[in-house]
C-alpha positions, 0 to 999 in steps of 0.5 A, spaced: 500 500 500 503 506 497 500 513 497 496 516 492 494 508 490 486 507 490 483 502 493 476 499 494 473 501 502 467 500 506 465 507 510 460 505 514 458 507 519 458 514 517 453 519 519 451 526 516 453 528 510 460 523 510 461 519 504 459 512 506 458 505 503 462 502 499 467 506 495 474 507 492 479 511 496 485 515 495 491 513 500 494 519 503 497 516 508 505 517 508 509 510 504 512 509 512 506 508 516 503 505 510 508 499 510 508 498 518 503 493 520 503 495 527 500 502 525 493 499 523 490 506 520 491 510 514 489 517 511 484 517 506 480 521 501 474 518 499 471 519 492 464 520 489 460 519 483 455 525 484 456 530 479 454 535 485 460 533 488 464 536 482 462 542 483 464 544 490 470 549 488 478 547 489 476 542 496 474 537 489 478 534 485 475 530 478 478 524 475 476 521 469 473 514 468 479 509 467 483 514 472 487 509 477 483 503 475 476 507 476 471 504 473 467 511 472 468 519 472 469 520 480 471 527 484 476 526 490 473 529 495 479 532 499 474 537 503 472 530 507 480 527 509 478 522 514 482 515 517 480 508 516 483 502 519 486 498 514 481 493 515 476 496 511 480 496 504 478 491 500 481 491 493 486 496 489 484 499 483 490 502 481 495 508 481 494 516 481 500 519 476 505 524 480 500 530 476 493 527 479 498 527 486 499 534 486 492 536 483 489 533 490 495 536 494 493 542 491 486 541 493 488 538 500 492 545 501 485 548 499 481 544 504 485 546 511 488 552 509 496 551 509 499 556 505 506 554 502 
């Protein structure tokens, strides 16, 4: 597991407007505690088909069907960062490209208003 892979995660339960259910999501975590069993949660951003989603501002980033092995057109929801146990990954889909990362980096710094 590597950051800016994207994998198959339950995210119930959840309540209110978080992303629940079955649906990909894009590790943030870094590569370090991604490859430490001992360290049993990983950051993530969950992704979302909902074309409402998409237009939410510079927190979302879309990705095109194919995208990191994404059966269809997704927004990466970068305002809704939340941690997962390891447990509730299932499947990897595939990969982000270095200029898909620093598209949801960007939206990242977007999110919590970090300024470089």
């Amino acid at each position: 597991m590597k950051r800016g892979d994207i994998y198959w995660a339950t995210l119930s339960p959840r309540s209110g407007s978080e992303q629940s259910g079955r649906r990909p999501v894009i590790i943030l975590s870094h590569d370090a505690f991604n490859q430490t069993s001992a360290w049993r949660s990983i950051i993530v951003v969950p992704l979302s088909t909902s074309t409402t989603q998409a237009r939410r501002g510079p927190t979302v980033v879309t990705l095109s069907a194919g995208t990191g092995g994404l059966p269809g057109a997704s927004s990466a929801l970068c305002h809704q960062i939340t941690t997962l146990d390891r447990a509730k990954l299932t499947e990897k889909t595939g990969s982000l490209s270095t200029e898909n990362m620093v598209m949801i980096e960007q939206a990242l710094l977007a999110a919590v208003d970090i300024r470089r």
